[in-house]
Structure formats: C-alpha cells, structure tokens
DOLUM-948395 format. One record per residue: z, x, y of N, C-alpha, C, CB in turn; residue in three letters. Coordinates in steps of 0.001 Angstrom, whole numbers, plus 524288, in hexadecimal, padded with zeros to 5 digits. Each point is the difference from the previous one (the first is absolute). Glycine has a CB too. Layout:
N
ZXYZXYZXYZXYAla
...
END
This chain:
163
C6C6764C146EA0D80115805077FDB0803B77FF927FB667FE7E8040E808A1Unk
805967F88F7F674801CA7FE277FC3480500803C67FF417F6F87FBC77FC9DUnk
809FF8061A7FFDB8044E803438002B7FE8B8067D8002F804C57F8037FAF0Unk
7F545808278057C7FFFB805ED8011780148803F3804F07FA4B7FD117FA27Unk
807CB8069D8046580176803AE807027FB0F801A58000380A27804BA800E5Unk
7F30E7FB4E804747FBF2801DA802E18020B806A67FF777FD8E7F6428070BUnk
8011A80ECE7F6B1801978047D7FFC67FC008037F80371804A37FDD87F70FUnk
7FD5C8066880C757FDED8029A802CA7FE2F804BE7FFA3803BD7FB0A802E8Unk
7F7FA8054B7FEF27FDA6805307FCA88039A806A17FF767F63A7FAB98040DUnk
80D8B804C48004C802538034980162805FB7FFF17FD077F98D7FFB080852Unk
807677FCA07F4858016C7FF8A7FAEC80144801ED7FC1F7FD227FCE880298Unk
7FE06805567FCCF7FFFD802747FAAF8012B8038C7FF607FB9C7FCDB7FE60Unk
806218083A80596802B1803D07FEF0807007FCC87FE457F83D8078B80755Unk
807EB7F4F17F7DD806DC7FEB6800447FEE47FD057F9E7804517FDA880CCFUnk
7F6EE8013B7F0517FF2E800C87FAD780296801DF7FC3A7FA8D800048036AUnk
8073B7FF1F7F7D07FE6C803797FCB67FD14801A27FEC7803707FE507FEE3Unk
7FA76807A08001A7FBAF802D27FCA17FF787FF387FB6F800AE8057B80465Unk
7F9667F81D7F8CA7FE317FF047FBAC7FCD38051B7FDD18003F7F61D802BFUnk
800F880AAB7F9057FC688049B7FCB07FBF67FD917FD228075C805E97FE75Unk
7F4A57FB60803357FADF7FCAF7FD467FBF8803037FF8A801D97F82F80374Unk
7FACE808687F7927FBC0802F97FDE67FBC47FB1B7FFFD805A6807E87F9D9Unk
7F7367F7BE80B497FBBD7FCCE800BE7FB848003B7F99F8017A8026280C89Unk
7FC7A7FA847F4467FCCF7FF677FB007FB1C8026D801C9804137F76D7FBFFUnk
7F7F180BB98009B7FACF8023E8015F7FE3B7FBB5802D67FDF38060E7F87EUnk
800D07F69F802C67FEDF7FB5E802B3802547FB20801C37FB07803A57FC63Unk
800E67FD5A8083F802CA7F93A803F1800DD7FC51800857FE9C8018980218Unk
7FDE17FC557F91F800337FB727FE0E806917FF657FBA77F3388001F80126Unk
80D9E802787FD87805A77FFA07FDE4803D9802A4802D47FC9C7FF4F7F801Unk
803577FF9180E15804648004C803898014F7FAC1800467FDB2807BD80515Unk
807A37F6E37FDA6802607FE057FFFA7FDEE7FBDA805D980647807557F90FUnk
7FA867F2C4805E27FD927FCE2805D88047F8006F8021E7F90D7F8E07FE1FUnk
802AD8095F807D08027C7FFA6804BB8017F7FAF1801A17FBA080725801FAUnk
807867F7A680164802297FA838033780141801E98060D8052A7FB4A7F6DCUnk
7F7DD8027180C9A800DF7FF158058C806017FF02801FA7F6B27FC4B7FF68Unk
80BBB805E5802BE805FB7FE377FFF18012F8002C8077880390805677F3FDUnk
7F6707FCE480E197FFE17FCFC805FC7FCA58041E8040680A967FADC7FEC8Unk
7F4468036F8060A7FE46803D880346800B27FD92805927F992804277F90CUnk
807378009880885801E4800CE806497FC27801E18024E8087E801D27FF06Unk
7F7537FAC3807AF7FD62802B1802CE803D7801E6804107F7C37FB687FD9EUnk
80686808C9804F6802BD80157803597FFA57FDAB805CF7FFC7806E87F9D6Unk
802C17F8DA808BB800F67FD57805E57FB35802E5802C180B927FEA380098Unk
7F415805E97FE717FC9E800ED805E07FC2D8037E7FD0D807717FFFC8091EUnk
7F41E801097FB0E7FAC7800377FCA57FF04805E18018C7FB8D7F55D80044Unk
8016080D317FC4C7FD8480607802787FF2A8007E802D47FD84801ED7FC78Unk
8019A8031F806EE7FEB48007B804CF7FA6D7FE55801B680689806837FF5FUnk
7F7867FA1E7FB757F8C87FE537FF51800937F9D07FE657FB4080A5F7FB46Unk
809517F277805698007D7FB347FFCD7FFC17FC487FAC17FD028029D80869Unk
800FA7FEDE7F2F18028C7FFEF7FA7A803BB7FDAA7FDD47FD9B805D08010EUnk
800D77F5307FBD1805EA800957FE55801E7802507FB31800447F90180497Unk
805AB807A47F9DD801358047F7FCCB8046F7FD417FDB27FCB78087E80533Unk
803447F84E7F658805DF7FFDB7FE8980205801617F9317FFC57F84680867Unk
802AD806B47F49780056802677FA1A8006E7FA8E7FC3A805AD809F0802E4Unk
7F88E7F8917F9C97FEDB7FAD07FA9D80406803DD7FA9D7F1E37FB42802C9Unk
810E37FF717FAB680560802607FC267FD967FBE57FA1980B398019080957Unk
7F2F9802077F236800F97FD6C7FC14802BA801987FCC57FA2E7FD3580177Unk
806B47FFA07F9AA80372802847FA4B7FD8C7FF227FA84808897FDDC804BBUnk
7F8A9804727F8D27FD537FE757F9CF805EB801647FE147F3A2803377FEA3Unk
80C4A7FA6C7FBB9805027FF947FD037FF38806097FAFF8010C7F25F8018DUnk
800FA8112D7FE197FC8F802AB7FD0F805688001B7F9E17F81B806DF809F7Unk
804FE7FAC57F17280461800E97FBEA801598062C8006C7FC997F81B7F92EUnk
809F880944807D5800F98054C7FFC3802868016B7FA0C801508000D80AD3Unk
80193803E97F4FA804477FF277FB7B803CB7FDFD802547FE3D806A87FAA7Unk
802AF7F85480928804727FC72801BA7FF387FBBC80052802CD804F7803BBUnk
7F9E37F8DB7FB3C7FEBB7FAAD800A07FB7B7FDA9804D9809E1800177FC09Unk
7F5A87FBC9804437FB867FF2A80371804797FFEC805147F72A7F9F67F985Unk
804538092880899802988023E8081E7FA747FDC08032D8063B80CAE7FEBBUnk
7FC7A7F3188066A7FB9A80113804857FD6A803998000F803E77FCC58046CUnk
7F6C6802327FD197FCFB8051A802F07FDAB7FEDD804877FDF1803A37F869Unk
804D57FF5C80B927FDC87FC60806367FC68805088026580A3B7F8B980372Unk
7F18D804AF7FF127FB8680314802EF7FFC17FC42805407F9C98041D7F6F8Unk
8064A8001D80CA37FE3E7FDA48055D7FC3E803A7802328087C7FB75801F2Unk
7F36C803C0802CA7FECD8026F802CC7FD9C7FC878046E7FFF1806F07F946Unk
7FFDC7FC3580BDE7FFA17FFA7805B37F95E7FDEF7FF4380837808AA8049AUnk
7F5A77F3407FE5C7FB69800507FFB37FE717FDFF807AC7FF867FDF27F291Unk
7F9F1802FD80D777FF877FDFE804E97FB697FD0F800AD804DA806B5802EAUnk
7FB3C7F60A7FF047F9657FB97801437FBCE8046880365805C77F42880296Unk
7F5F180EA57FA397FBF880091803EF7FC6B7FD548002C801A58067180010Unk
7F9247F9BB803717FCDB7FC678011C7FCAC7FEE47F93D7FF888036480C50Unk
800DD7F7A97F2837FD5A7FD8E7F91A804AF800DE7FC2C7F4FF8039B8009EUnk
80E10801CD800AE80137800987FA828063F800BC800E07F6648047C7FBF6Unk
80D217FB957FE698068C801FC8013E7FDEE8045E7FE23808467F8F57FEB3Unk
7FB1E80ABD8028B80125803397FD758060B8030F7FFA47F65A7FF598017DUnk
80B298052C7FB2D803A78030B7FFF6801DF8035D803607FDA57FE657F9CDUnk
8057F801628077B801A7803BD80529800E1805197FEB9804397F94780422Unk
7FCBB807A87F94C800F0806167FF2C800A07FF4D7F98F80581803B680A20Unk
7F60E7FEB17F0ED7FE9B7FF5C7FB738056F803837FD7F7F4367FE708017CUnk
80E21804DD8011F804C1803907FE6B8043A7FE7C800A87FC32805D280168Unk
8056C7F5B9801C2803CD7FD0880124802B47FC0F7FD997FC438029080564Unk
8014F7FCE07F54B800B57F9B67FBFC8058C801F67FFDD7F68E7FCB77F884Unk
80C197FF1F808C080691800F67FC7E801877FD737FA8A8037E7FFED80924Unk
7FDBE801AA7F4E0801E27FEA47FA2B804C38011B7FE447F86B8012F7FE15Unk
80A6B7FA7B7FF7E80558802B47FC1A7FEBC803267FB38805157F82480223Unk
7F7488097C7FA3E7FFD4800807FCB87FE09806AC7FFA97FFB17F50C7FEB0Unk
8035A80C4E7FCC37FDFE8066A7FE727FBE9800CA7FBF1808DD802B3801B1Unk
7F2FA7FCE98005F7FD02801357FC677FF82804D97FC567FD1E7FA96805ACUnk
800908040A7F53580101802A57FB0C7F9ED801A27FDD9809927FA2D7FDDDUnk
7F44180A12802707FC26801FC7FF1C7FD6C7FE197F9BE803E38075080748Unk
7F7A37FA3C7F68B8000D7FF997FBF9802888046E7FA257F91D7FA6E8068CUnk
80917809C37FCB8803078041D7FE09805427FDC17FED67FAFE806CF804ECUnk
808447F5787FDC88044D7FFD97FF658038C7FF138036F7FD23803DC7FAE1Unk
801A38002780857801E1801C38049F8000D7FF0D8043B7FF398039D7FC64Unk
803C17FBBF809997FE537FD79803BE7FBF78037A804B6808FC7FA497FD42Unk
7F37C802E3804C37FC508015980187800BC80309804447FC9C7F9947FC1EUnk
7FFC9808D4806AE800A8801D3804D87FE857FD58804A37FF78806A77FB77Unk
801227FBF880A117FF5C7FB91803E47F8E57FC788011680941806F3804E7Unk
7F4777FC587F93E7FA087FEAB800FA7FE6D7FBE17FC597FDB480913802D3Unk
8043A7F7FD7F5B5800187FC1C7FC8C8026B7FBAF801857FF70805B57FA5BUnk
805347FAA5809548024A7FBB3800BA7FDD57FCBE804DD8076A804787FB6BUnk
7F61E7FE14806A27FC147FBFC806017FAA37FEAE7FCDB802F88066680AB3Unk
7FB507FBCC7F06F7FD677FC4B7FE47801AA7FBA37FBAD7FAB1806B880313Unk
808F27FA1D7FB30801EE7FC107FE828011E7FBB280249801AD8054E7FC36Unk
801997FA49809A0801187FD17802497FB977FD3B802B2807A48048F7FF84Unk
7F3C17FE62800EB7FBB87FCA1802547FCA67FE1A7FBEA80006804C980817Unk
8025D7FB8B7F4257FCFC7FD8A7F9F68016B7FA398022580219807D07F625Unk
802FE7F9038083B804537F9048012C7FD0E7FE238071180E09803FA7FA0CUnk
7F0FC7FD5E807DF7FC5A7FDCE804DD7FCD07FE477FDBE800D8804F280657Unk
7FC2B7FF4A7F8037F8B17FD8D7FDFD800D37FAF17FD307FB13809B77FD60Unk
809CF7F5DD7FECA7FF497FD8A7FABE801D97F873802368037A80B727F81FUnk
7FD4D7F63A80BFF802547F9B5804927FA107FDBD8031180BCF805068043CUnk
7F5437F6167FCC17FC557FD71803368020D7FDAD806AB7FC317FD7E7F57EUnk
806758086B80B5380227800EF804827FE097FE8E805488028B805C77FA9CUnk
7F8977FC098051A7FB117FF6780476801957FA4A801D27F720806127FB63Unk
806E67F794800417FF9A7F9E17FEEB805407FCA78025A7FA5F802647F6C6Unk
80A367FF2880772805377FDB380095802178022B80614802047FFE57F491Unk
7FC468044380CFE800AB8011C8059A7FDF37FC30801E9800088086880047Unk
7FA2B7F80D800C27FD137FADC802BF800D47FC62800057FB988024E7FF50Unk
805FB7FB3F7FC4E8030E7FAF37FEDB8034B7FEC2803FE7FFE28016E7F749Unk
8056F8033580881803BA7FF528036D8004B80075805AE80278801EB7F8E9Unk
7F9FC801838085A7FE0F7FFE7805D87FB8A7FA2080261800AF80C327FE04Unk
7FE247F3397FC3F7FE087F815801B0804087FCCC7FFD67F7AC7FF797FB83Unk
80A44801DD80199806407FB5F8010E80398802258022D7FFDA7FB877F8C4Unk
8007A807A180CA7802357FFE58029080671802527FE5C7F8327F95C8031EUnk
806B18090C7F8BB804BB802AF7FD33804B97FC8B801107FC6D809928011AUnk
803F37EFDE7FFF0803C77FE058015E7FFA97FD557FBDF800E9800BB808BDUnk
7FB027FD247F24B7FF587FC527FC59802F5802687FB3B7F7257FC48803E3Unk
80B2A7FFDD7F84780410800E87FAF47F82C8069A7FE11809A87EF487FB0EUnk
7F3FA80F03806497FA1F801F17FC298016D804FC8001C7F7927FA2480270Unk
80985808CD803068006E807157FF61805A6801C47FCA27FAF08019B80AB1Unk
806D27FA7E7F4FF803CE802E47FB6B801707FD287FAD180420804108079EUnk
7F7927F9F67F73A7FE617FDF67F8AE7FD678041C7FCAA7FD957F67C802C4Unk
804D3808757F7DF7FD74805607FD877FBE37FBB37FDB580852809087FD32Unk
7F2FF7FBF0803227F96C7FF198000680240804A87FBB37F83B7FC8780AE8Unk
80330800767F1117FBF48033F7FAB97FC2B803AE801418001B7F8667FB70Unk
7FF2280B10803577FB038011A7FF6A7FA0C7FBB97FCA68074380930800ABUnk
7F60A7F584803567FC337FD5C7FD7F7FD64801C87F9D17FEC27FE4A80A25Unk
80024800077F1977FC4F8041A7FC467FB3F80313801AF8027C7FA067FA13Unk
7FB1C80285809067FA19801AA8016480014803B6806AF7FBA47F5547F9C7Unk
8093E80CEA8069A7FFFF801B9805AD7FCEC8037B7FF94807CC7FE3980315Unk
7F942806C17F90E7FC15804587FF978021F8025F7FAA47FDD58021380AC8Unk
7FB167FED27F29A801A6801F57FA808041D803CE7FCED7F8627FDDE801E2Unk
8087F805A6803138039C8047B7FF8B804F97FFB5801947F95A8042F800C9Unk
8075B7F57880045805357FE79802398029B7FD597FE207FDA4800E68059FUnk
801987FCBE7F560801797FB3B7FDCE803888038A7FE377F8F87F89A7FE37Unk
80D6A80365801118056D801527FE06800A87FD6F7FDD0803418032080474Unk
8008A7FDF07F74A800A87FD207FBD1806A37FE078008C7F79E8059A7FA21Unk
8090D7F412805DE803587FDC8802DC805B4800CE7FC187F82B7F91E8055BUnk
80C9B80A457FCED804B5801467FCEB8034A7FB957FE8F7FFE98080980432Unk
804597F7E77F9528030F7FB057FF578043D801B28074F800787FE4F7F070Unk
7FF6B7FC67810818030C80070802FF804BE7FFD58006D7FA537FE958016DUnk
80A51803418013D804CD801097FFD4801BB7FD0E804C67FF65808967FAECUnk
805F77F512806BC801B57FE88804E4800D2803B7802CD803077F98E7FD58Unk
7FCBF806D2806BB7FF7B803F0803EC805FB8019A800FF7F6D67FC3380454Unk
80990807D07FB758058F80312800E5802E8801DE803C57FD348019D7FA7BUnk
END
C-alpha cells in the first residue's frame, strides 16, 4: 500500500467541500482513482455480500486543485454488483449547475451517479472480492481503461500529491 491511508467511505462527511461545475461532457471530467473497498463482516439476510467502494479525482477549483471524493454502498446479487441504494452516493463536492449556481438535491443525485457511471467500479469490486480484500490490489489506484465504454472515456488530469 505504500504510503497511502486506506480512507473510509464514511469519511467523507469530515472532508472538505469542493465547488465544482461538472463538464456537459464526460469525457472532459476529471479521472477517477480507486482509493479502496470494503466488505462488510456479515452478509444480508438473503445472504449477499455487501459493502461500499471510495474513489477520488483531482479536480481544478479557483482555489487550486482539491479532492473530490465519491463513495457508495454496493451489494453482490446473483451475476451482477450492483448499487445499493442509487440516492445514497456520498460526495464532498457542491455541485454547480450550468447557470452558475448551486444545484438542487435531485441535480445533485444525478450528478453524483454520473461520477459512479464514469468508474470501472463493477470491475474493481470483483477484483477485490477475488483477492480476498486482503491483497496490496483492492487498494491501488486503477485508470479507467480507454476502451471501457464509449461514453466513459476520461480524460487523464495532471496529478497532484495527495493531501
């Protein structure tokens, strides 16, 4: 793991808040980075396992380049992961409409499930539930591939040391 802190999804309310006016387009958002995922100890009552996935992208503010952290709760059903509750994404960041202005709560749950879509989350869960979430692997920051999906490709920021 090297010198990075493993950060918890429950975290990010103890953040600072970033003000950020997402780009129309997605392709000139900012790359996400994997920064870890947890499973939880004990399984659904329907036997499942469950637990939350935490990434960051570096974004430029007028203050300079800040964090922007997104987490959300996810759970193993039978073939597929999925999201545990699509209204639940947590985020530090205030999103900024294309008016100016900061958004309201509905603009802002789709925003936040933009930064989901725009990750190869699915992928890096599974990963970590194959390696046993005990390997350095579930908490290395992973790229987005180019060819993951046409509407997903990010365009890679300068990076900053982590703060």
């Amino acid at each position: 793991r090297g010198s990075e802190m493993h950060v918890q999804a429950w975290m990010i309310g103890s953040v600072p808040q970033v003000t950020w006016a997402p780009p129309k387009e997605v392709s000139r958002w900012p790359l996400f980075h994997h920064l870890g995922t947890n499973l939880r100890p004990d399984r659904r009552e329907s036997g499942e396992l469950h637990g939350d996935t935490i990434w960051e992208a570096i974004i430029d503010t007028e203050d300079g380049a800040e964090r922007l952290l997104a987490a959300w709760e996810w759970i193993q059903l039978p073939g597929v992961l999925a999201i545990s509750d699509p209204n639940a994404v947590m985020c530090n960041a205030q999103f900024v409409g294309a008016d100016g202005e900061l958004v309201g709560p509905l603009q802002e749950a789709v925003f936040a499930n933009m930064i989901l879509h725009a990750t190869p989350w699915q992928r890096v869960v599974a990963d970590s539930i194959q390696d046993g979430f005990g390997s350095p692997a579930s908490a290395t920051r992973l790229s987005v591939p180019e060819g993951l999906h046409p509407m997903r490709r990010l365009r890679a920021q300068p990076r900053v040391p982590a703060m």
